[in-house]
C-alpha positions as CSV (number, residue, x, y, z in Angstrom):
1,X,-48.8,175.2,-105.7
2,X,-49.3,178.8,-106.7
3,X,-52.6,180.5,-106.0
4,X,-54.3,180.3,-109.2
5,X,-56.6,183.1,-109.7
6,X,-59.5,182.9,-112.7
7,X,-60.8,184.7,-114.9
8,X,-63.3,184.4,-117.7
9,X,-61.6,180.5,-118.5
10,X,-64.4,177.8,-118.1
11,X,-63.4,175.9,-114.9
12,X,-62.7,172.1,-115.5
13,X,-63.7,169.6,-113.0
14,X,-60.1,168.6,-113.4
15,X,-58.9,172.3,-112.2
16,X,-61.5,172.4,-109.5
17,X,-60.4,168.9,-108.2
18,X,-56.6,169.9,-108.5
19,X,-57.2,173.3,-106.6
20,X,-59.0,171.9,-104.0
21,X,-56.9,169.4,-103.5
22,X,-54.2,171.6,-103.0
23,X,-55.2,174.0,-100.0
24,X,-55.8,173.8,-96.5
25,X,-55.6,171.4,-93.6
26,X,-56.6,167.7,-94.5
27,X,-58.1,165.1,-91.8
28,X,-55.5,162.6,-90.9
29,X,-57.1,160.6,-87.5
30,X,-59.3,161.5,-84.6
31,X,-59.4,159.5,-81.8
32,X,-61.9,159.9,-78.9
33,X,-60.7,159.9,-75.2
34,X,-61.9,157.5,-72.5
35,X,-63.4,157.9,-68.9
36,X,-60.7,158.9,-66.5
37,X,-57.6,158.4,-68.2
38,X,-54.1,160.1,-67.5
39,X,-52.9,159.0,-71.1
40,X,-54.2,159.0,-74.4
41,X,-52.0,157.4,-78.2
42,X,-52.7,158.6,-80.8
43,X,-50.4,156.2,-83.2
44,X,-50.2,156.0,-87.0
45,X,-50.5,159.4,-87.3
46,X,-47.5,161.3,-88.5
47,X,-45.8,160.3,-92.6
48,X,-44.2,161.8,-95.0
49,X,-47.8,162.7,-96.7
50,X,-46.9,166.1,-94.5
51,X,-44.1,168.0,-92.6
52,X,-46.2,169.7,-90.6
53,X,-49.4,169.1,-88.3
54,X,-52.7,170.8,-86.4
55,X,-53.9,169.1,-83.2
56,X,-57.2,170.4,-82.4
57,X,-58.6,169.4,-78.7
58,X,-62.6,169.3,-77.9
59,X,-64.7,169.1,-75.0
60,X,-62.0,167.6,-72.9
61,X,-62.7,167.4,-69.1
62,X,-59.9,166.8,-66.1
63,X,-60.1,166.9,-62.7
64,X,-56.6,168.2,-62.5
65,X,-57.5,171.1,-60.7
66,X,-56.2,174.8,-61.9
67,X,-53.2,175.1,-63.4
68,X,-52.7,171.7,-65.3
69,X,-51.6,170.6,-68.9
70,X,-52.1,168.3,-71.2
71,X,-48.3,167.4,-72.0
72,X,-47.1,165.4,-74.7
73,X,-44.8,162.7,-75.6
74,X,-43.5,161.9,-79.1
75,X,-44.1,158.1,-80.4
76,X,-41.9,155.7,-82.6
77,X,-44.5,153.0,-83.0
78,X,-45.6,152.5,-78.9
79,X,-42.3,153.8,-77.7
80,X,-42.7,157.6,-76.1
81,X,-39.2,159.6,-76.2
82,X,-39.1,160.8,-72.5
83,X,-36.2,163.4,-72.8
84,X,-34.7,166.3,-74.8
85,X,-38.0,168.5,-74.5
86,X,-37.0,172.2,-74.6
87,X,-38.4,175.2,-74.1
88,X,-40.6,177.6,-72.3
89,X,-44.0,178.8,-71.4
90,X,-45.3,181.8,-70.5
91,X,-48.4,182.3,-68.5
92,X,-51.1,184.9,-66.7
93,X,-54.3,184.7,-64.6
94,X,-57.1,186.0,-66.9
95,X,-58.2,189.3,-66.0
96,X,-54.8,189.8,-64.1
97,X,-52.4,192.4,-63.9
98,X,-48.9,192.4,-64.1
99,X,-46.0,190.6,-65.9
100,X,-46.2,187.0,-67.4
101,X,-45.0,184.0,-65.3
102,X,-42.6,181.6,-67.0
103,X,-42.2,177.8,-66.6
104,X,-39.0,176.3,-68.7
105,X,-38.4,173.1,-69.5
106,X,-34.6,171.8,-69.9
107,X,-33.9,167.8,-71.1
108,X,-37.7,167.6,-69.5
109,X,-39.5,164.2,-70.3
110,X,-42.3,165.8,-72.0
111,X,-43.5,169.0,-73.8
112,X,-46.8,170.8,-73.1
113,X,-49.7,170.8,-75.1
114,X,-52.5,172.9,-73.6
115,X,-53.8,174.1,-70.9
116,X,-56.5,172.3,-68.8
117,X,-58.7,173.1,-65.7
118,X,-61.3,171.8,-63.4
119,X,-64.1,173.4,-64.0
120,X,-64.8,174.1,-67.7
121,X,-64.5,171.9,-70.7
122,X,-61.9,171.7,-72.7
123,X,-60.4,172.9,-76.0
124,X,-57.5,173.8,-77.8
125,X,-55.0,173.7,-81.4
126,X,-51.9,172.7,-80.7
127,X,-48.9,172.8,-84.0
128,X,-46.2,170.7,-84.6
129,X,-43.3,170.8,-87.5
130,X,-41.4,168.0,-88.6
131,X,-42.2,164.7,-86.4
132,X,-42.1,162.5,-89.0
133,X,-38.5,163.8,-90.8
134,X,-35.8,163.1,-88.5
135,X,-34.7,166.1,-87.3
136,X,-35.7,168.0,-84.1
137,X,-39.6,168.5,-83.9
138,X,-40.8,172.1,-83.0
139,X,-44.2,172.6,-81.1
140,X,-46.5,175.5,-80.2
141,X,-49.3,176.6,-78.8
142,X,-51.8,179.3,-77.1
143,X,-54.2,178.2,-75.0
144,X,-56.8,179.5,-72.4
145,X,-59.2,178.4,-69.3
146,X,-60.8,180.3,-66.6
147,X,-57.9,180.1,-64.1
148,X,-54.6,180.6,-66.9
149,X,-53.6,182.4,-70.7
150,X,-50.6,180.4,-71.8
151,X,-48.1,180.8,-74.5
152,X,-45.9,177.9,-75.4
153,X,-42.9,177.1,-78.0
154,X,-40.8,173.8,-77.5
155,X,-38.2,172.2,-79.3
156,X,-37.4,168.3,-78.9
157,X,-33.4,168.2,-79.6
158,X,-34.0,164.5,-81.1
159,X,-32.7,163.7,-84.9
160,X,-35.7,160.9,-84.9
161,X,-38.7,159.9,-86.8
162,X,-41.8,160.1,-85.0
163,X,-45.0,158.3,-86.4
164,X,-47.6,159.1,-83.3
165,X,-48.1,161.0,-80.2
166,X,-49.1,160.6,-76.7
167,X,-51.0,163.1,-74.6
168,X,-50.8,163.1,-70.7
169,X,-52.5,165.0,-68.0
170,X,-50.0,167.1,-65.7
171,X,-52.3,166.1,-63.0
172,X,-55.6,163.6,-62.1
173,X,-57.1,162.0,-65.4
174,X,-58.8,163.5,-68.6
175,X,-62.3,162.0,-70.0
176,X,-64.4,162.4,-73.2
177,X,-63.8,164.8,-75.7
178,X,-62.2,164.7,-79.3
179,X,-58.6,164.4,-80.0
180,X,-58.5,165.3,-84.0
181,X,-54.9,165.3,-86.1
182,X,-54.6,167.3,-89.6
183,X,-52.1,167.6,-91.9
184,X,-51.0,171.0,-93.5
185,X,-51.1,170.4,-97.3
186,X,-47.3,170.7,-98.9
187,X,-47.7,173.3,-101.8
């Protein structure tokens, strides 16, 4: 829907309520994560209602240690897809000079999500496009702790629909914290 820009009109509840209804992210599910876990589903989701979705992580804590994700799997129903992940990410120490590491991933059984550390809490917004149509589902995000700056874009070469996801420590569990999914509203 088109920006609609007013003027001197009166303005209808039925214009407000259609305006507003057509903008912005929209709450789908949040889920909240365990004590000590090294996986977390978040099922139900992903549907045609949108093509495209915001993950948004809060006060997360791991003892993974520096340097570990949070990866992700793709879910049909309970089922995680454990192949066809692509792509790469780019990393630095923060405060550090020099040139960007890079981690790839070819056929890899899992994606990556955000970054994670030890000895801070946890946050992050991860984006996907498409899970639910099936067709490959594209993934990014950008993502920061006090040990790495990371960059990532990822590709999972599958044709499938995808209702849910799964999130999984790289390393050691994950505990409390926020796991919240929104849809990007089709214009």
């Amino acid at each position: 829907m088109a920006v609609k820009t007013f003027t001197t009109e009166v303005l209808t509840s039925a214009d407000t309520n259609t305006y507003l209804a057509n903008s912005g992210l929209v709450f789908v599910k949040q889920i909240t994560v365990g004590a000590t876990v090294t996986t977390v589903d978040v099922t139900s989701c992903f549907s045609s209602t949108y093509d495209n979705y915001m993950v948004s992580f809060s006060g997360i804590t791991s003892n993974s240690g520096n340097g570990g994700t949070i990866n992700f799997k793709l879910l049909s129903g309970s089922t995680p897809s454990s192949t066809a992940y692509y792509g790469n990410t780019f990393y630095i120490v923060p405060g550090a000079s020099g040139g960007l590491a890079n981690a790839s991933f070819l056929n890899a059984a899992n994606g990556e999500a955000m970054s994670i550390s030890t000895s801070t809490t946890n946050a992050g917004v991860f984006q996907l496009q498409s899970p639910y149509l099936a067709q490959y589902t594209r993934s990014q995000h950008m993502s920061a702790d006090n040990n790495y700056v990371r960059w990532n874009s990822m590709v999972h070469q599958s044709a499938t629909s995808y209702d849910g996801i799964q999130f999984l420590s790289s390393a050691g569990t994950i505990t409390g914290g926020t796991i919240t999914v929104y849809g990007y509203r089709k214009g």
